[in-house]
C-alpha positions as CSV (number, residue, x, y, z in Angstrom):
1,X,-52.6,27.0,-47.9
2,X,-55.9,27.7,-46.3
3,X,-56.9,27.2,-43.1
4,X,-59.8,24.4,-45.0
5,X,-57.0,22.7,-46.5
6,X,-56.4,19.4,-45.6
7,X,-52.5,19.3,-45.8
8,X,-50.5,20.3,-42.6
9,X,-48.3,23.4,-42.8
10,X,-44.6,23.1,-42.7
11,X,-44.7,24.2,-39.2
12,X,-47.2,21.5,-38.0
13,X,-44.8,18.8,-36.4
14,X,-42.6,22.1,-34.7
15,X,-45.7,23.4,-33.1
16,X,-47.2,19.8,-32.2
17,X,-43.6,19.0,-30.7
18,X,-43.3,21.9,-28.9
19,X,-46.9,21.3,-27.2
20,X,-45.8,18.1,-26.1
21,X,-42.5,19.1,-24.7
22,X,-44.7,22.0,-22.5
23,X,-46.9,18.9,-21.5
24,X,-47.3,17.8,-17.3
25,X,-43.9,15.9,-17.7
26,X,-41.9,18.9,-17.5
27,X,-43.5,19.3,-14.1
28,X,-43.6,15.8,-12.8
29,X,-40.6,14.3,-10.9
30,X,-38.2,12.4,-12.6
31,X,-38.4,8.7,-11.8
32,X,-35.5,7.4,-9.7
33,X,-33.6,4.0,-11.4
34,X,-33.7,2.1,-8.1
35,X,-30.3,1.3,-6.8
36,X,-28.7,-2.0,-7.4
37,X,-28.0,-3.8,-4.4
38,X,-24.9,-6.0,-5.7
39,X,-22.6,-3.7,-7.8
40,X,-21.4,-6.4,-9.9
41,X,-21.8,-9.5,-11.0
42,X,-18.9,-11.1,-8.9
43,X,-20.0,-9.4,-5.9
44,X,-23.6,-11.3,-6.6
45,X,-21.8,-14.1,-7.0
46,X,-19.5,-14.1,-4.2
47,X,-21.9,-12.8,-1.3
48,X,-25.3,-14.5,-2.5
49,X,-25.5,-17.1,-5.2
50,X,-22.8,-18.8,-4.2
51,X,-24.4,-19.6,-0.6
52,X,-27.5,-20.2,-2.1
53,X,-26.3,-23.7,-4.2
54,X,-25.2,-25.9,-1.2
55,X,-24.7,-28.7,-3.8
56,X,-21.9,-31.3,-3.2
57,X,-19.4,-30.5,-6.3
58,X,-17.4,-33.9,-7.2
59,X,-16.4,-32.9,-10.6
60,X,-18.0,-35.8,-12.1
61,X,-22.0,-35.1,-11.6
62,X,-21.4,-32.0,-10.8
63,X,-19.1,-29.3,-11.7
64,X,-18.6,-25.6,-11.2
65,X,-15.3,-23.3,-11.2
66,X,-13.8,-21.2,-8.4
67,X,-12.7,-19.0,-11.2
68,X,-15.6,-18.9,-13.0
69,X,-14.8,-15.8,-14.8
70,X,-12.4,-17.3,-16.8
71,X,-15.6,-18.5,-18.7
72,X,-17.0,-16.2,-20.9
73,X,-20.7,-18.3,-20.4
74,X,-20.0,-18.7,-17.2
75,X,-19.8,-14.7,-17.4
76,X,-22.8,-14.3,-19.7
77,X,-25.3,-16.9,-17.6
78,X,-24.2,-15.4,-14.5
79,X,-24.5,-11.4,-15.7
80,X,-28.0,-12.3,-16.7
81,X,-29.0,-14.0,-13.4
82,X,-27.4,-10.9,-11.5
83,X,-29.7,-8.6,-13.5
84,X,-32.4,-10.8,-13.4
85,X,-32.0,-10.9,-9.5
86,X,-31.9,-7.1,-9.6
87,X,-35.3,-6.5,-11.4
88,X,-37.1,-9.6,-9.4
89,X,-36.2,-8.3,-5.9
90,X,-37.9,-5.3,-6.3
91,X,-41.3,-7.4,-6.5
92,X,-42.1,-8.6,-3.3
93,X,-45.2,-10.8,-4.0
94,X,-43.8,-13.3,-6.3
95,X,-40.5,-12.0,-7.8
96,X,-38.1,-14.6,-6.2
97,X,-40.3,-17.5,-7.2
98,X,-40.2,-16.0,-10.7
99,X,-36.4,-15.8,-10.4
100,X,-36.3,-19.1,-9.4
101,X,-38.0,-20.8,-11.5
102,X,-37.0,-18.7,-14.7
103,X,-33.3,-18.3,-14.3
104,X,-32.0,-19.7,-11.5
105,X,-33.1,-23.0,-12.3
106,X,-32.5,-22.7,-16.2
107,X,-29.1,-21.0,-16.0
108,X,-27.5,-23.0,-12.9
109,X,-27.9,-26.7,-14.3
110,X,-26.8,-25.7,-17.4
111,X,-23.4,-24.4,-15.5
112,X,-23.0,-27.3,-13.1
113,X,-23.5,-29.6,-15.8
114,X,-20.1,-32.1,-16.3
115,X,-20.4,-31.3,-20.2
116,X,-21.2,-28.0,-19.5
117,X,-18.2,-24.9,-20.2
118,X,-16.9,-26.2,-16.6
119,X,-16.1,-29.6,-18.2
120,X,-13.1,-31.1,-16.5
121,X,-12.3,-28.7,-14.0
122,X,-11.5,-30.1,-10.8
123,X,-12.6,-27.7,-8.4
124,X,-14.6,-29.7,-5.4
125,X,-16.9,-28.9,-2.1
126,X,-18.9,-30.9,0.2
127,X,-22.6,-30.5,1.0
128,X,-23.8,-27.7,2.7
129,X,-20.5,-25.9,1.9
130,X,-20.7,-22.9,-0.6
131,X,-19.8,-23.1,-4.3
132,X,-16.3,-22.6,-4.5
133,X,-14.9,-19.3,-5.1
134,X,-11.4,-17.5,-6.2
135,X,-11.2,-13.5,-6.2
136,X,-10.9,-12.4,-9.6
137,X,-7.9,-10.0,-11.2
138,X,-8.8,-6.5,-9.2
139,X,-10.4,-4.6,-11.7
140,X,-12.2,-7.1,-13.9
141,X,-16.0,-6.5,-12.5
142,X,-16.3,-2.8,-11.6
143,X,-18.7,-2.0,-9.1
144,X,-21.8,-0.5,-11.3
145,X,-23.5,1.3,-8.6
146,X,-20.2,3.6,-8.7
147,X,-21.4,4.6,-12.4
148,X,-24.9,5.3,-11.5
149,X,-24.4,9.1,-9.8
């Protein structure tokens, strides 16, 4: 091949690749992951959210589970509001209205509803009280923050 040609030379993506990897980004610092603040989703659940729904829970209109994560939507719909919660918090101008309004308020009806996955559990509260809460088996939510380092 010469040097007119319009094909590339075996070589070309090596020597573009190896421009690229010699690029700034060698030289800028590596962007932190910022640090969760709950490690797990129980420990979102039992410190915040939890205090956050001061909802009378009958059983009839409304129902939710002290053991919750013996639901595996209750899991899922709770995990994603934890993360959620995670990625809003770090926006100070609007992100809790944004969690708010796009998972907190989707995700927690759809929990506390009597046809819901907490249909005919029992559990009860009064207003102003927390949702109720049990502990689950030690070992079932591992703190993530320890898996960050």
């Amino acid at each position: 091949m010469t040097a007119t040609d319009d094909s590339p030379t075996e070589d070309w993506a090596d020597d573009w690749g190896s421009d690229l990897a010699d690029d700034d980004a060698t030289d800028a610092p590596a962007e932190e992951m910022p640090q969760l603040y709950y490690g797990s989703v129980d420990e979102f659940v039992r410190e915040y959210l939890r205090y956050q729904y001061r909802r009378r829970i009958d059983g009839q209109r409304r129902v939710w589970a002290a053991q919750w994560w013996k639901y595996g939507e209750a899991i899922s719909r709770l995990d994603a509001l934890w993360r959620a919660w995670e990625h809003h918090r770090l926006d100070p101008a609007t992100g809790a209205s944004i969690w708010w309004r796009d998972h907190a308020d989707h995700h927690m009806p759809a929990l506390m509803d009597p046809d819901g996955t907490f249909h005919g559990v029992k559990d009860t509260n009064n207003r102003d009280e927390p949702l109720p809460y049990a502990e689950p088996p030690a070992g079932l939510f591992e703190d993530e923050r320890d898996n960050l380092s």
